[in-house]
PyMOL commands that place a pseudoatom at each C-alpha (Angstrom):
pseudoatom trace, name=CA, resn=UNK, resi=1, chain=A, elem=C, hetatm=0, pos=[0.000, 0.000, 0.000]
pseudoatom trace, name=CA, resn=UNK, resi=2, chain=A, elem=C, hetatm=0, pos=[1.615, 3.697, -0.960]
pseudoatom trace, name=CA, resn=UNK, resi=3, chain=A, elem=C, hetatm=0, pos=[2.897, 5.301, 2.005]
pseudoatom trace, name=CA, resn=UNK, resi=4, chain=A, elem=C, hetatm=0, pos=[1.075, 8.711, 2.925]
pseudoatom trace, name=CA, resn=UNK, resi=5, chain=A, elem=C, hetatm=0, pos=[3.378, 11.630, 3.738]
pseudoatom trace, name=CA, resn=UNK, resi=6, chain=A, elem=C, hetatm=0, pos=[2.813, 15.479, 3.744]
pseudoatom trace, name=CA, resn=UNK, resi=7, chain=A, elem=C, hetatm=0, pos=[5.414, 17.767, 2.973]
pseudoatom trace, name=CA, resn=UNK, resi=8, chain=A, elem=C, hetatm=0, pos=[4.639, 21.366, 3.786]
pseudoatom trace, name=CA, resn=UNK, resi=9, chain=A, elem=C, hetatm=0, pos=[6.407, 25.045, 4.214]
pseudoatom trace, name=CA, resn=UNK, resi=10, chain=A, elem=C, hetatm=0, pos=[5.894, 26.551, 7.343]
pseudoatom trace, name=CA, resn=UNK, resi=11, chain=A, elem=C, hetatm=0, pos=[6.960, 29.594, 9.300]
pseudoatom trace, name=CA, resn=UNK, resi=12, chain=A, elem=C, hetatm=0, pos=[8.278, 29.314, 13.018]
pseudoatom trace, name=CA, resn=UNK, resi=13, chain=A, elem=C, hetatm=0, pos=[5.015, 29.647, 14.011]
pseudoatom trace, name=CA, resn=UNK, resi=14, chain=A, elem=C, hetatm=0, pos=[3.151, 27.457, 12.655]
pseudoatom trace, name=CA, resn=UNK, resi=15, chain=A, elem=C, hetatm=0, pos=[1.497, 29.166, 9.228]
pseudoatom trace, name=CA, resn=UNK, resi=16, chain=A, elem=C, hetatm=0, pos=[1.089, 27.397, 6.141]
pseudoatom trace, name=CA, resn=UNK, resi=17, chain=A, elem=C, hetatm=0, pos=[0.003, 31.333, 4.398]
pseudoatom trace, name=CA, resn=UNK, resi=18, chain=A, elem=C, hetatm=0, pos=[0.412, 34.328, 5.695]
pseudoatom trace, name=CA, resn=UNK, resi=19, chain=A, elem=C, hetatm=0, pos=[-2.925, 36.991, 6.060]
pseudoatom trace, name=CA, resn=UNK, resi=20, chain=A, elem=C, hetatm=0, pos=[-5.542, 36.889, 3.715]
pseudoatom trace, name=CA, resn=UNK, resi=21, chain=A, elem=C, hetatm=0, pos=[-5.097, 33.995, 1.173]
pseudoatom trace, name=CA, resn=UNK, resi=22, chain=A, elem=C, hetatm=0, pos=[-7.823, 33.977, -1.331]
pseudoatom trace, name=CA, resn=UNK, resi=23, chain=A, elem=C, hetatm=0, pos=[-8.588, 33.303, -4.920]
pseudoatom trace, name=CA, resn=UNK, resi=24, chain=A, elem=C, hetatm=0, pos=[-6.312, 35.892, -7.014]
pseudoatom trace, name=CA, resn=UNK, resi=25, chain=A, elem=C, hetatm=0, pos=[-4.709, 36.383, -3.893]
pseudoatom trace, name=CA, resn=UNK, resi=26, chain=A, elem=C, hetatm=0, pos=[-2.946, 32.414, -3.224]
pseudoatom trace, name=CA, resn=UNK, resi=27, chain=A, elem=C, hetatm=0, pos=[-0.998, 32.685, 0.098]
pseudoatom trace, name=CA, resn=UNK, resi=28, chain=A, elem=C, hetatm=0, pos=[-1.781, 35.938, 1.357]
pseudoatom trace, name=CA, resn=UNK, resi=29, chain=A, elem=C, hetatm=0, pos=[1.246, 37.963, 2.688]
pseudoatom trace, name=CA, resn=UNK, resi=30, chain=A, elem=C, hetatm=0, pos=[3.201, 34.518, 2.820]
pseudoatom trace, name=CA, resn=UNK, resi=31, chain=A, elem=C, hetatm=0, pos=[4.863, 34.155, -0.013]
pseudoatom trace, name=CA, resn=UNK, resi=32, chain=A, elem=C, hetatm=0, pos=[8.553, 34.279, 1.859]
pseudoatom trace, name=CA, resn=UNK, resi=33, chain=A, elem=C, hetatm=0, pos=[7.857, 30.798, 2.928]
pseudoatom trace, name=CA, resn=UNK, resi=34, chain=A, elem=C, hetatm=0, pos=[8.762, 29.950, -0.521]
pseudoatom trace, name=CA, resn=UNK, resi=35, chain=A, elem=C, hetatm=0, pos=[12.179, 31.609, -1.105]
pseudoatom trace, name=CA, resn=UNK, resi=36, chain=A, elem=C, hetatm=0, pos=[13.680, 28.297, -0.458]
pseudoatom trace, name=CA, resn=UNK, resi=37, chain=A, elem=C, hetatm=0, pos=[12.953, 26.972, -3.677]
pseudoatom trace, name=CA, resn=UNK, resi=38, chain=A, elem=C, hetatm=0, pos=[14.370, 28.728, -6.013]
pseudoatom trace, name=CA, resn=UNK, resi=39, chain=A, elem=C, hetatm=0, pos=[18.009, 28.451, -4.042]
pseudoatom trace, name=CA, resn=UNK, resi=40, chain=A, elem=C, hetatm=0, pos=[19.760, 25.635, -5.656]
pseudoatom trace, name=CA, resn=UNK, resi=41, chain=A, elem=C, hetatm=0, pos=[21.206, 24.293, -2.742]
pseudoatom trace, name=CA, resn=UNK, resi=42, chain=A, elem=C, hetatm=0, pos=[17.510, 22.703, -1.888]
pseudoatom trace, name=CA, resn=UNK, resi=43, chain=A, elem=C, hetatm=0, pos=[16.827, 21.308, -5.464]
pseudoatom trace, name=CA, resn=UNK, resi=44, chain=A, elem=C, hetatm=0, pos=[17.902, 17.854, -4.184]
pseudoatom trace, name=CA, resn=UNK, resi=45, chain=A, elem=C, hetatm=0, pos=[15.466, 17.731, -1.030]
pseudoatom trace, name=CA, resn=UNK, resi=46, chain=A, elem=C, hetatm=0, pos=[12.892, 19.571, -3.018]
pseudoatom trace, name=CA, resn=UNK, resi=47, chain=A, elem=C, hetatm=0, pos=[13.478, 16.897, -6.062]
pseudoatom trace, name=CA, resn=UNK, resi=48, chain=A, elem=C, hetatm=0, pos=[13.391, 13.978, -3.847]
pseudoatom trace, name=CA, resn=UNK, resi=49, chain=A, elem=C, hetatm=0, pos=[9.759, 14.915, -2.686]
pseudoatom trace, name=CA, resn=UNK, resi=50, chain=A, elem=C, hetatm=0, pos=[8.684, 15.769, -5.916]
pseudoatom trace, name=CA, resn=UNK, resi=51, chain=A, elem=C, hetatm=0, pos=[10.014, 12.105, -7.289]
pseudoatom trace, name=CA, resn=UNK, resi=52, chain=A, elem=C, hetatm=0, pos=[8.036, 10.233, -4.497]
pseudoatom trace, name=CA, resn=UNK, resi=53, chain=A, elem=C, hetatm=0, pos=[5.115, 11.303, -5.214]
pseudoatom trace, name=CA, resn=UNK, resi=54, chain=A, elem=C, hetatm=0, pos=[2.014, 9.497, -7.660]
pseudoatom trace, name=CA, resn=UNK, resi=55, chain=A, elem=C, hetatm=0, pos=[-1.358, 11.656, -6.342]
pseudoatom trace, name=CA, resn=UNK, resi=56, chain=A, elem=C, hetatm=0, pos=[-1.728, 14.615, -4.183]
pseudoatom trace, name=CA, resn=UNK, resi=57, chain=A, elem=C, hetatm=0, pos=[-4.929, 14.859, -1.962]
pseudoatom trace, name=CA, resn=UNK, resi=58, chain=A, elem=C, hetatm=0, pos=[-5.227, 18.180, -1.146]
pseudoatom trace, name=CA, resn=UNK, resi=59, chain=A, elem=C, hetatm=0, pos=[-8.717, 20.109, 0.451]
pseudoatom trace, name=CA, resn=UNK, resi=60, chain=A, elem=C, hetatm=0, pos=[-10.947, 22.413, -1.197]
pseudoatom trace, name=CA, resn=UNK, resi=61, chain=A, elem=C, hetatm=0, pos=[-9.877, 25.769, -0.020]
pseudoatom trace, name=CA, resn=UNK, resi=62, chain=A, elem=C, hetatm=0, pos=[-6.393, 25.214, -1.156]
pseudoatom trace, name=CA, resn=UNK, resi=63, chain=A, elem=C, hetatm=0, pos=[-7.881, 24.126, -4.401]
pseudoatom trace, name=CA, resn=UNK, resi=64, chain=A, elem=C, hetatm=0, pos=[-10.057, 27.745, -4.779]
pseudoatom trace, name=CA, resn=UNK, resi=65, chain=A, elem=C, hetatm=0, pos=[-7.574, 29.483, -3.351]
pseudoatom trace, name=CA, resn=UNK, resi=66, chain=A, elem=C, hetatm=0, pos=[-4.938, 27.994, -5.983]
pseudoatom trace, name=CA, resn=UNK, resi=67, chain=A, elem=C, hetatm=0, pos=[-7.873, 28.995, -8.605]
pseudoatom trace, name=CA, resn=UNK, resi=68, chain=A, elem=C, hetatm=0, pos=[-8.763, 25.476, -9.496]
pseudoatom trace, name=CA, resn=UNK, resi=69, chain=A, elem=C, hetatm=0, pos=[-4.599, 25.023, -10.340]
pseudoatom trace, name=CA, resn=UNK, resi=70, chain=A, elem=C, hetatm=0, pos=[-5.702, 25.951, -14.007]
pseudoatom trace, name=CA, resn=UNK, resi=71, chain=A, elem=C, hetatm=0, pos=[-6.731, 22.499, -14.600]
pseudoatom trace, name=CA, resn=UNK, resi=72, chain=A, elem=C, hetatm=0, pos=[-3.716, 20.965, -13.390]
pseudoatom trace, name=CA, resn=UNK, resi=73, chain=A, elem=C, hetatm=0, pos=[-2.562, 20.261, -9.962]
pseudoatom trace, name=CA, resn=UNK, resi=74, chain=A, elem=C, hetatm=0, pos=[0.160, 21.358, -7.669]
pseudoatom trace, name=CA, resn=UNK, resi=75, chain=A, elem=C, hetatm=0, pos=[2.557, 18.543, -9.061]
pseudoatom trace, name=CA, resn=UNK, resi=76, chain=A, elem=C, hetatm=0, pos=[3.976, 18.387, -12.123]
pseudoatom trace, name=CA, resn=UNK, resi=77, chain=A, elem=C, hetatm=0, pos=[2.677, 15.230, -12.997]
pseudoatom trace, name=CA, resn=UNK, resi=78, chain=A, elem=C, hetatm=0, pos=[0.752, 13.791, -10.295]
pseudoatom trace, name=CA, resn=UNK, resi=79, chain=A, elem=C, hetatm=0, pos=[-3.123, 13.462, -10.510]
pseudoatom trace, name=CA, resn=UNK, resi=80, chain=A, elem=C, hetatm=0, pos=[-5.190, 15.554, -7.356]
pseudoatom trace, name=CA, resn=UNK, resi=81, chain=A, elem=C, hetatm=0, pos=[-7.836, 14.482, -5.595]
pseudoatom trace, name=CA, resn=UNK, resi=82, chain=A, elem=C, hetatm=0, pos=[-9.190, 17.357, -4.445]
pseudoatom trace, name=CA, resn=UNK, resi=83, chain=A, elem=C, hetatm=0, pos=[-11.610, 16.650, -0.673]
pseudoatom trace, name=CA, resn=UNK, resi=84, chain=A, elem=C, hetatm=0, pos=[-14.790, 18.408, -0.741]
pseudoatom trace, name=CA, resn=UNK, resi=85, chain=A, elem=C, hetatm=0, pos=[-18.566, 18.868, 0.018]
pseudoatom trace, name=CA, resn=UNK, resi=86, chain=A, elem=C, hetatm=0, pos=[-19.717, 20.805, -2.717]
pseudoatom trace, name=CA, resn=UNK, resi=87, chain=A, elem=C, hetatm=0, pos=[-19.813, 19.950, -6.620]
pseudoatom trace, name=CA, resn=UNK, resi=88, chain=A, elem=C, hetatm=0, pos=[-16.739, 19.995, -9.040]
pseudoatom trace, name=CA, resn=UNK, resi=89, chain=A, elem=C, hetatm=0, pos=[-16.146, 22.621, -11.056]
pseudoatom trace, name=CA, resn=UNK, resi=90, chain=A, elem=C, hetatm=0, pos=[-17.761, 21.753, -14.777]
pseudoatom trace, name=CA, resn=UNK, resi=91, chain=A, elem=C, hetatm=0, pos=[-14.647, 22.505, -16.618]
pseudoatom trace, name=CA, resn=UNK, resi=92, chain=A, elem=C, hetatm=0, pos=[-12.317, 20.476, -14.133]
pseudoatom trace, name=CA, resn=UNK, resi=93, chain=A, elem=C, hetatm=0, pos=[-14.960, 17.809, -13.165]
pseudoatom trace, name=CA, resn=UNK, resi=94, chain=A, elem=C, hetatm=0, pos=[-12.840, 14.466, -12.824]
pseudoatom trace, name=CA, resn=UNK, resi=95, chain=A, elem=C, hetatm=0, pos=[-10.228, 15.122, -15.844]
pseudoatom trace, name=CA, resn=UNK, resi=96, chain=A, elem=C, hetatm=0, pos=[-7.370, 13.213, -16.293]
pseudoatom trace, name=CA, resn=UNK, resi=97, chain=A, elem=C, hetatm=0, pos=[-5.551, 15.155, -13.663]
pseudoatom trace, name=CA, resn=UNK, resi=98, chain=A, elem=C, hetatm=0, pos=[-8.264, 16.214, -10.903]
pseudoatom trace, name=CA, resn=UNK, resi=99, chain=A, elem=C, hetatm=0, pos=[-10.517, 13.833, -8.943]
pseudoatom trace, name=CA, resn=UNK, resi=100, chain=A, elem=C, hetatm=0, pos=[-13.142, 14.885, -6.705]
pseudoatom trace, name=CA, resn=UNK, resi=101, chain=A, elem=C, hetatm=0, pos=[-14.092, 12.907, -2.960]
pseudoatom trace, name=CA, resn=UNK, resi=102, chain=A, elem=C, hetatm=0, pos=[-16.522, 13.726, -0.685]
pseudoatom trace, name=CA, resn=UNK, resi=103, chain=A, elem=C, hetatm=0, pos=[-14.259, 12.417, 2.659]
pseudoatom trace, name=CA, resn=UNK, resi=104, chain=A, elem=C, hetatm=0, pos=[-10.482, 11.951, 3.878]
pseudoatom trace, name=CA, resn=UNK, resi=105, chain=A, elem=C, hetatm=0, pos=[-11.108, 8.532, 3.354]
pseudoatom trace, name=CA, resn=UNK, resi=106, chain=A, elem=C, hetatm=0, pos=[-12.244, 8.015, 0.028]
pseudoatom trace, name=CA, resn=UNK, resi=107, chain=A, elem=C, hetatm=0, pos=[-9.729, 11.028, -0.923]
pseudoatom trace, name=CA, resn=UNK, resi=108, chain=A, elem=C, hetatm=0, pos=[-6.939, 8.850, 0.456]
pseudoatom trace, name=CA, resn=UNK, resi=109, chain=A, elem=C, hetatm=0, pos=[-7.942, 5.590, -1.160]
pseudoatom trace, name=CA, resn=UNK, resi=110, chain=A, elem=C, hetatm=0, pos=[-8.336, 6.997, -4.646]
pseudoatom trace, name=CA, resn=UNK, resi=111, chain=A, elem=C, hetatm=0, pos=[-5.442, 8.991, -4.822]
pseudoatom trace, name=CA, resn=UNK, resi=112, chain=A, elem=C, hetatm=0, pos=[-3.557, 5.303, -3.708]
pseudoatom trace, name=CA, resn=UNK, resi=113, chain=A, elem=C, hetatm=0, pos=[-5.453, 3.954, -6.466]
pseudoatom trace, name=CA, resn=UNK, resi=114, chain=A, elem=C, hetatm=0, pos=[-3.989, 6.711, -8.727]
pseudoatom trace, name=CA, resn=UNK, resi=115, chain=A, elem=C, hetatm=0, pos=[-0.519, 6.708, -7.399]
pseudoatom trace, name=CA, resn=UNK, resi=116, chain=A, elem=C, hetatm=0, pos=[0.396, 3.258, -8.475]
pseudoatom trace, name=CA, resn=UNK, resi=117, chain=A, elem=C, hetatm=0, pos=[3.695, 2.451, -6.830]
pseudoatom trace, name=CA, resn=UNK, resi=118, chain=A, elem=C, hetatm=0, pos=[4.550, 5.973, -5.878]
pseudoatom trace, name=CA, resn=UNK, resi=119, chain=A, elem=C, hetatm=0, pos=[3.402, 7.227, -2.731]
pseudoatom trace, name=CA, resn=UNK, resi=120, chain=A, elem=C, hetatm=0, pos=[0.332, 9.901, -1.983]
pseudoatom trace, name=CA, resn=UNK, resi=121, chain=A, elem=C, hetatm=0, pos=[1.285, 13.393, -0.625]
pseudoatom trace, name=CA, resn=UNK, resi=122, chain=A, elem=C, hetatm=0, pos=[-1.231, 15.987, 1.477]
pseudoatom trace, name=CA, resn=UNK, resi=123, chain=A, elem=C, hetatm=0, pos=[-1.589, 19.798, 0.816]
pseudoatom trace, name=CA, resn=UNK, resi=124, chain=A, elem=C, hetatm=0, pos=[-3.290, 21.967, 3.199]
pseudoatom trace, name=CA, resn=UNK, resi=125, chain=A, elem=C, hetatm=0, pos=[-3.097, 21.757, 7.329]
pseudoatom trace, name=CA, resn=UNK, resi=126, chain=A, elem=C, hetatm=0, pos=[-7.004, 21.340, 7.455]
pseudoatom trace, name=CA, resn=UNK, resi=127, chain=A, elem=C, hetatm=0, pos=[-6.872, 18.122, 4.996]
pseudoatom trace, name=CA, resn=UNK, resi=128, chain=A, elem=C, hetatm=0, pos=[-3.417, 17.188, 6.607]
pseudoatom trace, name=CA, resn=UNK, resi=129, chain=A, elem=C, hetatm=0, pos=[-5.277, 17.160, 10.108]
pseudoatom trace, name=CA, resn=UNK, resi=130, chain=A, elem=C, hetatm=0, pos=[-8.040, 15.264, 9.053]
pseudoatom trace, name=CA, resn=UNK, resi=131, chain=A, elem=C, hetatm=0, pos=[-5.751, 12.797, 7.217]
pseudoatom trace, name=CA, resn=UNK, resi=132, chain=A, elem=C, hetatm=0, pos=[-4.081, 12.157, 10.614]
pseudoatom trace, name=CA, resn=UNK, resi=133, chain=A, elem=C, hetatm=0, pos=[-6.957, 11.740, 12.943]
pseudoatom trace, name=CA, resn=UNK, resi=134, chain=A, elem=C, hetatm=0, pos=[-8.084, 9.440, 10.535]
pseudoatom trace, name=CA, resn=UNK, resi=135, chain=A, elem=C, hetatm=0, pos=[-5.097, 7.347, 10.693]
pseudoatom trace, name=CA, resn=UNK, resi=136, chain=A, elem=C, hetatm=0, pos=[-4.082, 7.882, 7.200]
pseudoatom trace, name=CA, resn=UNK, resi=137, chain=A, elem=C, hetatm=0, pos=[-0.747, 9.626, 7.338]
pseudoatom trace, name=CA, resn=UNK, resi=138, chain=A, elem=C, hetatm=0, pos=[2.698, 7.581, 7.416]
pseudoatom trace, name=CA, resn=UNK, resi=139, chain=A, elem=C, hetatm=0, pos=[4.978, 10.444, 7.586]
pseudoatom trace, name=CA, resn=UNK, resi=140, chain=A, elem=C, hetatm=0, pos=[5.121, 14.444, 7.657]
pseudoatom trace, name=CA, resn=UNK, resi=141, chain=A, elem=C, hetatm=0, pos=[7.594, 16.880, 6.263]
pseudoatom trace, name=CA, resn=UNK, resi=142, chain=A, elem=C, hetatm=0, pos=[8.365, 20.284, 7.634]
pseudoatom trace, name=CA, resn=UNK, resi=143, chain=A, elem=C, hetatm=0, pos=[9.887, 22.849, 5.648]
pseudoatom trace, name=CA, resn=UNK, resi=144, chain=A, elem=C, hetatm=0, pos=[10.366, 25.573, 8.486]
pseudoatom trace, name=CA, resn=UNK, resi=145, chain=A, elem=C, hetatm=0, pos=[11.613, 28.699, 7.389]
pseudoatom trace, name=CA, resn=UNK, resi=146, chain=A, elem=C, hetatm=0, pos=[12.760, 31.125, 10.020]
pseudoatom trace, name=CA, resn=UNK, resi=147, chain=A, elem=C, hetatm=0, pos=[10.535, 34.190, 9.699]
pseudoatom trace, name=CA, resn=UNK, resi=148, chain=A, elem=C, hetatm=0, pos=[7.150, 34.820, 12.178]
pseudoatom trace, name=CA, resn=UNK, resi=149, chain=A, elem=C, hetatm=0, pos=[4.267, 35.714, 9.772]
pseudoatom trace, name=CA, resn=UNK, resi=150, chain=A, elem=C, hetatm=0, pos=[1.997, 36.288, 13.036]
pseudoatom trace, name=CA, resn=UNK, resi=151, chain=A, elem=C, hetatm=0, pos=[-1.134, 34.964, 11.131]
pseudoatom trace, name=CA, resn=UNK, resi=152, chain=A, elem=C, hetatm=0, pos=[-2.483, 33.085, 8.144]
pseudoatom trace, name=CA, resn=UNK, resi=153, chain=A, elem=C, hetatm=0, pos=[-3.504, 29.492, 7.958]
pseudoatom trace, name=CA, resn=UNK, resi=154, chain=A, elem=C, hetatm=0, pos=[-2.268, 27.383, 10.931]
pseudoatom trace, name=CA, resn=UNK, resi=155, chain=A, elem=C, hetatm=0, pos=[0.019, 23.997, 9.769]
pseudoatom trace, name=CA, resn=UNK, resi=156, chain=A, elem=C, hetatm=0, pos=[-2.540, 22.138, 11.881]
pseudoatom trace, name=CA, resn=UNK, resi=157, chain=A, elem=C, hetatm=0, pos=[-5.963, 21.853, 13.308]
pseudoatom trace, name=CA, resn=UNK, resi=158, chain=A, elem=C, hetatm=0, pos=[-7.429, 20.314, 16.176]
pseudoatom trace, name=CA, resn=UNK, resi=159, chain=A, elem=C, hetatm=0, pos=[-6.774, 16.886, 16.632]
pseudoatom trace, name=CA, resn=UNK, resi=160, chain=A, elem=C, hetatm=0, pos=[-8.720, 14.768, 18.780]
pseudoatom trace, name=CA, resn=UNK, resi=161, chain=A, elem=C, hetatm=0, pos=[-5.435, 13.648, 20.940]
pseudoatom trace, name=CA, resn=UNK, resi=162, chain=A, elem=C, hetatm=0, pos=[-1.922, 13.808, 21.477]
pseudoatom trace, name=CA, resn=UNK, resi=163, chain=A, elem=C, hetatm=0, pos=[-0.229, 12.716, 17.978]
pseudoatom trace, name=CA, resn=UNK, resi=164, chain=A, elem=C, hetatm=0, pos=[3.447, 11.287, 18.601]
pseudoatom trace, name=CA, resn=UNK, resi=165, chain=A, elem=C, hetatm=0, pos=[6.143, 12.219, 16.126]
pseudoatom trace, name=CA, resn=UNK, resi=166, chain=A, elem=C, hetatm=0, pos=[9.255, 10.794, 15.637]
pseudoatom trace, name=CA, resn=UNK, resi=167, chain=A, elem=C, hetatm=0, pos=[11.910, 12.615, 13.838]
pseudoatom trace, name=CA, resn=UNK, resi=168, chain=A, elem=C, hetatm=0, pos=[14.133, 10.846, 10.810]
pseudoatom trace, name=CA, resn=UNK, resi=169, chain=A, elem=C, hetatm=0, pos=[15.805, 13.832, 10.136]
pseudoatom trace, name=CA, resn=UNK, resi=170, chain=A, elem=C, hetatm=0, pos=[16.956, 17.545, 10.168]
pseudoatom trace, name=CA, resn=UNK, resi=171, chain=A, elem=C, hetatm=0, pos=[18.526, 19.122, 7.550]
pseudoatom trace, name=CA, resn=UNK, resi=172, chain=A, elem=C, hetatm=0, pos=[19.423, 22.585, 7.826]
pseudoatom trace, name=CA, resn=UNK, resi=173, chain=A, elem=C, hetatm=0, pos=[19.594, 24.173, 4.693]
pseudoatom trace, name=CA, resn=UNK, resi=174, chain=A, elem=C, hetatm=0, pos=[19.602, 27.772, 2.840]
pseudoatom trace, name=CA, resn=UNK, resi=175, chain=A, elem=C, hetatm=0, pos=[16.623, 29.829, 4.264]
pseudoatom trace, name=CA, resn=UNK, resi=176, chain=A, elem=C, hetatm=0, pos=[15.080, 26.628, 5.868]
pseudoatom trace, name=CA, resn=UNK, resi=177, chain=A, elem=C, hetatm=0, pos=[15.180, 23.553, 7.704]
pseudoatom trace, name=CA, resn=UNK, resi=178, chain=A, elem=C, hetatm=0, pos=[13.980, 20.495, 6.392]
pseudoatom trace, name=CA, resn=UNK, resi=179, chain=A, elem=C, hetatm=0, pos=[12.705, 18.419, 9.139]
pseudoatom trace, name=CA, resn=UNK, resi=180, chain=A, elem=C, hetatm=0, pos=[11.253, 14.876, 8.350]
pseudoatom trace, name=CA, resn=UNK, resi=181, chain=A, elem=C, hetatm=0, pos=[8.788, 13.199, 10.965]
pseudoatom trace, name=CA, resn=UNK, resi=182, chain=A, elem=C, hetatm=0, pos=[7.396, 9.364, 11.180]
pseudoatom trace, name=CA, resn=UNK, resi=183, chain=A, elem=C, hetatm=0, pos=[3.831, 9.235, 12.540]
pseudoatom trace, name=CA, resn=UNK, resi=184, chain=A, elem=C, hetatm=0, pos=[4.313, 6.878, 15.627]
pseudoatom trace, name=CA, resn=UNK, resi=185, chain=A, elem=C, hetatm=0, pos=[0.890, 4.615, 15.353]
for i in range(1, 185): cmd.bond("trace and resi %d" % i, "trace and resi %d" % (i + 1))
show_as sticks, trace
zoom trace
């Protein structure tokens, strides 16, 4: 079965955006957590991610606020299942590359379906939290860059417990530090 990671930016405390992410408007005021990529001395952690990965299951806000990804997805190449309660979009309604589920669940088991022997990644802290109070989630990736945006989206949620984490590895890098947790179940 594909193992189920997430592998998200974050500033030191704790947003995944900064203020005011929207449609037209993607991460609000956090754009900086970003800065990372473009250095070349992360293109091999970045790269590794990007090479794990089959399907992305990511939540419907992200999806609006990304404007529907143009079609495509946050990947490259990867198919998204996108989580949500309310109808497709018409023009993106399960294409090729975006799938539609109604629950965490049925997100994460056709994006497993999708990813053949590559593994499924999680956008968004909302669908992220879900994914692990469901049980779903094998592993999560921090990208934590050192600035405090003071507000945005929170990395997670509420959970309904304590969630143990056990960490495979820090990397400090240019403008970030990659830190790489196992889900203890």
């Amino acid at each position: 079965m594909s193992k189920v990671f997430s592998a998200l930016a974050t500033s030191a405390d704790g947003y995944i955006t900064g203020r005011d992410p929207r449609p037209g408007h993607g991460l609000g005021d956090g754009g900086v957590l970003f800065d990372w990529y473009s250095d070349p001395r992360n293109a091999a952690v970045y790269q590794g991610l990007v090479d794990r990965v089959g399907a992305v299951v990511t939540g419907r806000t992200t999806y609006d606020d990304s404007e529907g990804f143009d079609g495509g997805g946050p990947h490259p190449s990867a198919p998204m299942v996108v989580v949500t309660h309310r109808p497709a979009p018409a023009e993106y309604a399960d294409s090729g590359t975006q799938h539609f589920a109604g629950s965490i669940e049925s997100a994460i088991e056709q994006a497993r379906k999708l990813a053949g022997d590559k593994e499924v990644a999680i956008q968004g802290g909302v669908t992220l939290t879900a994914a692990i109070a469901a049980g779903l989630v094998d592993e999560v990736v921090i990208h934590q860059v050192p600035v405090l945006l003071g507000g945005g989206r929170r990395l997670f949620h509420d959970l309904p417990g304590q969630t143990r984490l056990a960490l495979i590895e820090a990397t400090p890098a240019a403008g970030v530090l990659h830190l790489r947790y196992r889900i203890e179940k």
